[in-house]
N, C-alpha and C positions, 0 to 999 in steps of 0.2 A: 504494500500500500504506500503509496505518494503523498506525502502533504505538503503544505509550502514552507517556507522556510521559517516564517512567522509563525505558525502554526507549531512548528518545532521548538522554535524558540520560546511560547509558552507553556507548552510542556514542559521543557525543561526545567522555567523557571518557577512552576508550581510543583515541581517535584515528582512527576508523573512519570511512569515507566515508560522510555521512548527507544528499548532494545530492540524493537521491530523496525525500527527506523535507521538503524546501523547497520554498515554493512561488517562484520566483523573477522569474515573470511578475507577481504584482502585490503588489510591496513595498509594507510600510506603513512609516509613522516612527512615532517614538514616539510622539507625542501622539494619530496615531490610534489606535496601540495602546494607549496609557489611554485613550481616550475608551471605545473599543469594550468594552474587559472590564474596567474599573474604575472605572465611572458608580458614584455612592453614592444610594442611593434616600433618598427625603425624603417622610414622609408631614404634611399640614399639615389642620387644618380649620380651616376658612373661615366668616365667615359668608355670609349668602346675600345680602348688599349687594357684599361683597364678589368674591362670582365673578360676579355677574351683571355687575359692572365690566369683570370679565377676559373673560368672553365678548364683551360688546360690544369690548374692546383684539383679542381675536383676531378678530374679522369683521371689523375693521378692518385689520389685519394679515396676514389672508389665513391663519390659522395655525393651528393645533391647540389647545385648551386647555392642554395640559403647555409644549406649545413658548413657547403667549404666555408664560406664566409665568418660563418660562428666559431669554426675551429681556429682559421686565421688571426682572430679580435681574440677569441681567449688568448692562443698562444701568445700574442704583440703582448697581452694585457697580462700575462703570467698568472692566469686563473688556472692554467692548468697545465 
């Protein structure tokens, strides 16, 4: 059963059993709960020297355009 979020939220806050409301077979942690619903979109342009770079980094990388990019920004940015 669905209910809305508000609807959760006063259950909660009156104390009411709201286990049917959990999903508890497949816990997330936090980090992937920001990853999942609080990504920040980023729009950039490019010249065309420039992506054709990123294209050839991702055949190289096995990887998607947006992904190369992601991993190029961490890597510059030493996130990882």
């Amino acid at each position: 059963m669905k209910i809305t979020a508000q609807e959760f939220d006063e259950k909660f806050d009156n104390y009411e059993n709201i286990d049917e409301f959990i999903d508890y077979k497949n816990p997330m942690n936090l980090n992937e709960f920001k990853n999942k619903y609080f990504n920040d979109k980023l729009e950039l342009t490019l010249t065309q020297t420039i992506k054709n770079k990123i294209l050839e980094k991702s055949k190289q990388l096995g990887l998607n355009f947006e992904n190369t990019i992601k991993v190029l920004l961490a890597r510059e940015l030493q996130v990882i």
